[in-house]
N, C-alpha and C positions, 0 to 999 in steps of 0.2 A: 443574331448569329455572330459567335464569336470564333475569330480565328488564330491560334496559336503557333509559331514556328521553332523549332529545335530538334536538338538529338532526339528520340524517342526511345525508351528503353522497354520491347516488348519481354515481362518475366514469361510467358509459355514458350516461345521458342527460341530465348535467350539469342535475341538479335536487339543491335541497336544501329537507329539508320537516322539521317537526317530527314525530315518530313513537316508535314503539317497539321494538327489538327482542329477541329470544325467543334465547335458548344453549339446546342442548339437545347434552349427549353431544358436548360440542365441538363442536357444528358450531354456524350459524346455523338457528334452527326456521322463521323468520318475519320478515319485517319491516310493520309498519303503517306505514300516512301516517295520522296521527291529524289535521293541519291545518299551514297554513304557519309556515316558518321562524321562528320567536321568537328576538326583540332578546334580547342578557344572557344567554345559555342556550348550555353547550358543546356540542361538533360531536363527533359519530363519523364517523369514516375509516378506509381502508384502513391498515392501517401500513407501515411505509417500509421500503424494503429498497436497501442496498448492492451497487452491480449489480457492483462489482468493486473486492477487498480482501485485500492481502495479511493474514490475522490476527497472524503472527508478529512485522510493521513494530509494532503494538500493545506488543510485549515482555508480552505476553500469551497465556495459555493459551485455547483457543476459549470454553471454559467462563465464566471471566473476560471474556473480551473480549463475548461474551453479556449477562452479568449486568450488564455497565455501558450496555449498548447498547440496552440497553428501555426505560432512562429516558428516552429521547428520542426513543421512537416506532418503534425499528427493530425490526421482528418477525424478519428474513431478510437473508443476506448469500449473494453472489454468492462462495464464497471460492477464490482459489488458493495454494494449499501448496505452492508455486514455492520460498518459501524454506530450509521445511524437508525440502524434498525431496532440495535440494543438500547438505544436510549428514548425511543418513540415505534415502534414498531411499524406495522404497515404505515402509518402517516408519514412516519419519516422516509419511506421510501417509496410515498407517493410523493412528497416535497421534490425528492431529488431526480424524480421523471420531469415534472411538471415546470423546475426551476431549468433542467437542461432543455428542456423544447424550445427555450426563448432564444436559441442564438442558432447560427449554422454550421453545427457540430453534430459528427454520428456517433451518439451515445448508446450504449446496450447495455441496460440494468438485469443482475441477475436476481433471482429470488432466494436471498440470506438463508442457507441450510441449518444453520444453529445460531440461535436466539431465545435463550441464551447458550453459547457457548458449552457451558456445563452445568452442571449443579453447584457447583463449587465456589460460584462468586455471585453475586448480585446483580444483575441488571435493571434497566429501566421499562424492559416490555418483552413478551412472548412471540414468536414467530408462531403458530402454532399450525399440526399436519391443516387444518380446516385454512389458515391461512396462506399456505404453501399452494394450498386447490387455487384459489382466488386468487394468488400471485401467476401461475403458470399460467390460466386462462387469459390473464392481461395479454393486449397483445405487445405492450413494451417491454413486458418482461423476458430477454430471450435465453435463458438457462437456469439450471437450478447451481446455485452459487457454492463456491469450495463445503465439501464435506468434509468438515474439521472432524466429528466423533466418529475417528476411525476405529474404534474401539467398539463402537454401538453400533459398527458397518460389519467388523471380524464377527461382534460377539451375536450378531442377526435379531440388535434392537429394535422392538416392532416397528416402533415408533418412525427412527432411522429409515426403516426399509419401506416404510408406507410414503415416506417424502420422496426416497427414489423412484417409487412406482406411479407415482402420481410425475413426475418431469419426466420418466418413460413412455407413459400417457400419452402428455401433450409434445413428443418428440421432441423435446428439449435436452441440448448438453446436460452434462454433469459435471462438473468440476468436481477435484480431486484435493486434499491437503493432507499429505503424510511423509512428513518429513524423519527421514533415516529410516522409516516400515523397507524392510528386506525379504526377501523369503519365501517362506508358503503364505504366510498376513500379507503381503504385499499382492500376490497373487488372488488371494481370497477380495480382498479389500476392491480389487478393480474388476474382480471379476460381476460385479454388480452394475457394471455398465459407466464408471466414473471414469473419465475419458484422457483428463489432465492433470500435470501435479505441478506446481509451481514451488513445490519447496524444496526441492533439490538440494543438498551444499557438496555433494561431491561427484567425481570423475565417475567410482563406481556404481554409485547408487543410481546417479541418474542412469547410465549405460544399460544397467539391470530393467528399468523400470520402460526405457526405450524398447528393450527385446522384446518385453511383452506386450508391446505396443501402445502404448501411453504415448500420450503430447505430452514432453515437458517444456516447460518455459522457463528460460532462463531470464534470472531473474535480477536485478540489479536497482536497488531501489537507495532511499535515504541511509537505510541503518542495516536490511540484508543485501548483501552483493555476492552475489553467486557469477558473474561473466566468465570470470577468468577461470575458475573450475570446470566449467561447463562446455564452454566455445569450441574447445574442442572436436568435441562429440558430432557440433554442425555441417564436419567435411562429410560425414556417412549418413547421420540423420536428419539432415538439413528439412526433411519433408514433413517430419513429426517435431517441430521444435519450432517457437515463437520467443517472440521479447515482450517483458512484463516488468515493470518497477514497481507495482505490488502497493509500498510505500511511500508517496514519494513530500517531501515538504518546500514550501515556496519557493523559498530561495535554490532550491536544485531545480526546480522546472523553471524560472527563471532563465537559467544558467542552458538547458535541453531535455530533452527528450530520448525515444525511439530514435532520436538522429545519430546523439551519441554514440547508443549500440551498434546501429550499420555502422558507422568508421573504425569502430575500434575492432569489427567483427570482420571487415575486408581489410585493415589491418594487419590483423593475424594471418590471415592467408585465405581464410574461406571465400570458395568462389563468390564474385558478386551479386550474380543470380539469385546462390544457395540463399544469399542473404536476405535481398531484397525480399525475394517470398516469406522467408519466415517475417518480416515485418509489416508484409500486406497479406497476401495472397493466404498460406497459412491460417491466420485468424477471420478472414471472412470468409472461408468455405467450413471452418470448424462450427461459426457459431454462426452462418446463415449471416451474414450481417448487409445492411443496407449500403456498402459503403463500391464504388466503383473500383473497378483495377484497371484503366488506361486502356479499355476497349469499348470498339462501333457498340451504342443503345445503352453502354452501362450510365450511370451517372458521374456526371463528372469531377469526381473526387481527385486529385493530382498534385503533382508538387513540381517545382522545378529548382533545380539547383547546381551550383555553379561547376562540377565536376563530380565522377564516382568514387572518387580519392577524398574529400572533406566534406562534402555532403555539404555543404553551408547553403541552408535555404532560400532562394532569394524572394521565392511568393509561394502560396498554396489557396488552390481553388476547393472549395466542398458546394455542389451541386452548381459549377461552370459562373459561382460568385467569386470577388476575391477577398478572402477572409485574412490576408495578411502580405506583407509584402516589406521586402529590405529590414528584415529586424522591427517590425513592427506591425502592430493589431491592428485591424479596421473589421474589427466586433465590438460593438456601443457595448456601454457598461448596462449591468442590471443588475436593479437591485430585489435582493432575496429577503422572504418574510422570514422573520426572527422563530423561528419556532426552536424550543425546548421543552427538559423536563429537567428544574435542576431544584433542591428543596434543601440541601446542605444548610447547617446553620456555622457559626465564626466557631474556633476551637480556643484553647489555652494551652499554654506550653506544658502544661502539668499533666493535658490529657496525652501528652507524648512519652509518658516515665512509663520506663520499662526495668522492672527489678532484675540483676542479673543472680540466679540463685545460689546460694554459699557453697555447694557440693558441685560447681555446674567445672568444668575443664575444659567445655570447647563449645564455640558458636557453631551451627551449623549455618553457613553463610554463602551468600548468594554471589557468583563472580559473573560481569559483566565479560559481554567476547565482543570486541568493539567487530561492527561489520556483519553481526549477524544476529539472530535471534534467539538461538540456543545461548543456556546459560551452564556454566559447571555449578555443581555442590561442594564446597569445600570445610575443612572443618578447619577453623584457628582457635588455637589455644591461649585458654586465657589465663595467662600469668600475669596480668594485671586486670582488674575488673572495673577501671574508672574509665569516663567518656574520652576524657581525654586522650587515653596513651591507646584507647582505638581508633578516633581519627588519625594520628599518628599514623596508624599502620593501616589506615586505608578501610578502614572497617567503618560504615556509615549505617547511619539509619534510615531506614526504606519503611515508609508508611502509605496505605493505601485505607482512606477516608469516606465511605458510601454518601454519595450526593443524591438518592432519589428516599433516602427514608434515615432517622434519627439514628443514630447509631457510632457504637466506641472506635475508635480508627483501627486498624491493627497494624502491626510492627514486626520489623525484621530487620536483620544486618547483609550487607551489600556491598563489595571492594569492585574497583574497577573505575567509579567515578573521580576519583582523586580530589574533592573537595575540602578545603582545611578554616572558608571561612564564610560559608553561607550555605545557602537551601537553594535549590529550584524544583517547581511542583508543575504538576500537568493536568485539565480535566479529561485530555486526550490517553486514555489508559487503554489499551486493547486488552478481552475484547469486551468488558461490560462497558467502559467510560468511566467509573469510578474515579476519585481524585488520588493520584500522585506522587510522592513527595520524596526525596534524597535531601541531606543539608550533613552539617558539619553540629549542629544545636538543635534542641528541642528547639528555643524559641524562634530561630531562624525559618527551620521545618513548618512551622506552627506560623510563622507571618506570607509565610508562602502558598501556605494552604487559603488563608485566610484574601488572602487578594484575588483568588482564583474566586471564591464562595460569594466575595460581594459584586464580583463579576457576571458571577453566575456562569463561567466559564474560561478558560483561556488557560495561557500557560505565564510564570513567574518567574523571579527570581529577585534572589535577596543577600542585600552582603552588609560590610560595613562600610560599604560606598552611596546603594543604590538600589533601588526597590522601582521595581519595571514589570509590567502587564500587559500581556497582548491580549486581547479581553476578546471571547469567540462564542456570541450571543448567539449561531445558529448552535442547537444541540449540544453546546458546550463544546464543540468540535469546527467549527465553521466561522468563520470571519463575515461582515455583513461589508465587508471593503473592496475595495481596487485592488485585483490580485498582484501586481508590482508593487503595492503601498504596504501590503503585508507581506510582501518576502523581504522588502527594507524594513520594516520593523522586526522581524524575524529574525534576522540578519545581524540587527544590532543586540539582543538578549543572545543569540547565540553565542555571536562572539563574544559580548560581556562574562559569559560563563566560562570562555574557554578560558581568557585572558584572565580574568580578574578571580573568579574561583579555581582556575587554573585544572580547569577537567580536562585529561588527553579527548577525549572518544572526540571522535570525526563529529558525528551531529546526538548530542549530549538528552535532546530534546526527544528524540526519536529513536532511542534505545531506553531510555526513562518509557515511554510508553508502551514496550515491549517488557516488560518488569513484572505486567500483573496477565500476562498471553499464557493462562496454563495447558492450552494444547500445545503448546513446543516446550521441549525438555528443557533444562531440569529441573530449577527447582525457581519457585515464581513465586508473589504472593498476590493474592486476592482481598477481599475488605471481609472474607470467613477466617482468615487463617495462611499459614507457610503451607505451598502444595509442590508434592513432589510428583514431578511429569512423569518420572521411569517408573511409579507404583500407581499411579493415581490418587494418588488417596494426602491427607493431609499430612503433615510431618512437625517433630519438635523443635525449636531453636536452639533450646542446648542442651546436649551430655556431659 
């Protein structure tokens, strides 16, 4: 029996009193109000949980991405295995149940709604409706995971609708992905029982999609950040609205979590309470989840930390153990089997030439929006037609390279990155995993590819300094390391890119991977072709 002293901060009846509570056999025995709230004296809470996260964006094994994620309060994550589903199918998100059991972390896998994606690009494996059956009945699986083809939801693809009926079945959530759907499609789209939408980017959209009663989650992750559009909205709807980072990469969880969001969120003005629920309370009655909220018989999931004003964590218990304490883990390392699917062979700079044709007058070209995911279509005119005078003007070459079967890379032009003297490549490509690749040169492009392929996975970069590889042997997506050993190596390729290739964007690595995501607008490319998000269909590069 364990006894605990502090503020206590009950979220149902928004009281906080000084007291005591009682662990017994992991759960809570008891809690006392010994007398009111005491000045200078830490606060027990619920702990925080990630209402929706891809773990693999991490380059992180569940295990790892765990043991860095307690320090900052997080007991629980909402997770979808979208990404390594595409590149191994159910195995891969059997991997990533069976790899998160080894620690004391409450993980909730969803069952990946599209794998692939679309038609439109290549992946590594099939989620298929027969596999959706199998995944719902698991009893780890507890929701059917974002429904990206909202399109196959509006236009009443059988297919589509036979996956929703089957997570209807087994009374499981549904997650939601329709980012800018307005209207009567917006309507129609949720009227299928999809409960959540995490892709929000603006004041009104989300507002709209709130009336009709949707959980949105605001979303705030490495490469999209939605807070500050959004927070708003949480003084009126605080009751249908969560916190989600979606995306997030090492060196940002590293740095926090869910912690961040509640400070910057009672910050702004929103009541504490409103808060705190949408960071616990909120995501475990949405999704059923195993995780306690600081009441008598639940389990004792909790956090304690130094005031309600900076939230700085000083320990967090998950089932009345202590899984972290003063800035640091006491979750042993573990290590995760190597599983992939990667068959890429090495490329030549010559398989990078792309003819630009004698009648052509304008690139249609891809612009990066540093902070989010949506890309514009723009068209640059070509009064000069050599490599040169379009790096120049910011016009790069964006190749995307198939790593599960033999095949010519395909090619496209891309401003935004700002590179004038080298390549960085990624196997991390949302949402197939495909490889990659931005540079300043075919041959740069082309040795960046190439390190990733003998890697058999990872991310690159390449200059006329320095050639650096964070090599990510699970599924091409996952590090087999110490997750603080890979957000310092992470750390150091990032910033060599920003520095020394001299790219603005925030995190260079993590909007690269959002390049070849043609379910968000506009125009993206794949390892088939240039795909334009606002027709669907595939599009030309030049006129």
């Amino acid at each position: 029996m364990k006894k605990f002293e502090g503020n206590i901060v009950n979220i149902f009846d928004n009281s906080i009193f000084f007291g005591e509570i009682t662990v017994f056999e992991g759960r809570i025995f008891n809690i006392v109000r010994v007398k009111e709230e005491m000045p200078d004296v830490p606060y027990f809470l619920p702990g925080f949980v990630d209402a929706h996260v891809h773990i693999e964006s991490s380059m992180l094994s569940p295990s790892q991405f765990g043991k860095m994620a307690v320090v900052h309060g997080t007991v629980g994550t909402v997770s979808d295995p979208h990404e390594i589903a595409n590149v191994l199918g159910t195995k891969g998100i059997e991997f990533m149940i069976e790899n998160g059991e080894k620690i004391p972390f409450k993980f909730c896998f969803g069952a990946p709604s599209c794998v692939p994606a679309t038609e439109f690009e290549t992946a590594g494996a099939v989620v298929s409706e027969k596999d959706i059956e199998y995944l719902m009945a698991h009893p780890k699986i507890g929701y059917l995971a974002e429904m990206m083809n909202f399109p196959g939801v509006i236009y009443e693809n059988n297919e589509v609708l036979a996956k929703l009926a089957i997570a209807k079945k087994y009374q499981k959530p549904i997650d939601g992905h329709a980012p800018g759907l307005r209207g009567e499609q917006a309507k129609k789209y949720f009227s299928f029982g999809i409960s959540t939408d995490h892709e929000c980017f603006s004041y009104d959209e989300a507002k709209e999609k709130l009336d009709l009663g949707v959980n949105v989650l605001i979303r705030e992750g490495s490469a999209a950040k939605n807070f500050n559009d959004l927070i708003p909205l949480a003084n009126d709807y605080s009751a249908q609205m969560m916190f989600c980072s979606d995306d997030k990469h090492p060196d940002d969880l590293a740095e926090g979590h869910i912690n961040i969001l509640v400070k910057r969120a009672v910050d702004s003005g929103v009541d504490v309470f409103k808060v705190l629920r949408m960071a616990s309370l909120n995501p475990v009655r949405h999704y059923d989840l195993n995780v306690g909220l600081l009441r008598e018989g639940e389990t004792a999931d909790f956090i304690e930390v130094n005031n309600l004003q900076e939230f700085k964590v000083i320990s967090t218990y998950i089932d009345g153990e202590l899984v972290a304490s003063k800035g640091k883990t006491l979750i042993p390392d573990i290590k995760a089997e190597k599983v992939n699917n990667f068959s890429a062979k090495t490329i030549k700079a010559e398989d990078l030439n792309l003819e630009i044709p004698k009648d052509s007058k304008f690139i249609k070209t891809i612009k990066v929006n540093d902070g989010q995911l949506i890309t514009d279509s723009l068209l640059f005119e070509l009064t000069h037609k050599d490599s040169e005078y379009l790096v120049q003007n910011d016009i790069l070459k964006l190749v995307v390279y198939n790593r599960y079967r033999d095949s010519k890379p395909t090619l496209a032009f891309i401003t935004g990155f700002g590179i004038k003297n080298g390549a960085i490549a990624s196997s991390v490509a949302h949402d197939s995993h495909n490889i990659i690749a931005v540079g300043s040169s075919d041959v740069d492009i082309a040795e960046a590819i190439n390190l990733i392929v003998r890697e058999k996975g990872g991310i690159s970069v390449v200059s006329d300094k320095k050639m650096g590889v964070l090599p990510l042997p699970i599924a091409g997506l996952m590090s087999d390391k110490d997750g603080y050993e890979v957000a310092n190596d992470y750390t150091q390729i990032d910033e060599f890119t920003k520095t020394q290739l001299n790219c603005p964007l925030r995190s260079p690595f993590m909007s690269l991977s959002f390049m070849a995501l043609l379910v968000i607008p506009s125009l993206k490319l794949s390892d088939k072709g240039l795909f334009d998000g606002t027709t669907f269909q595939f599009t030309e590069i030049f006129e």
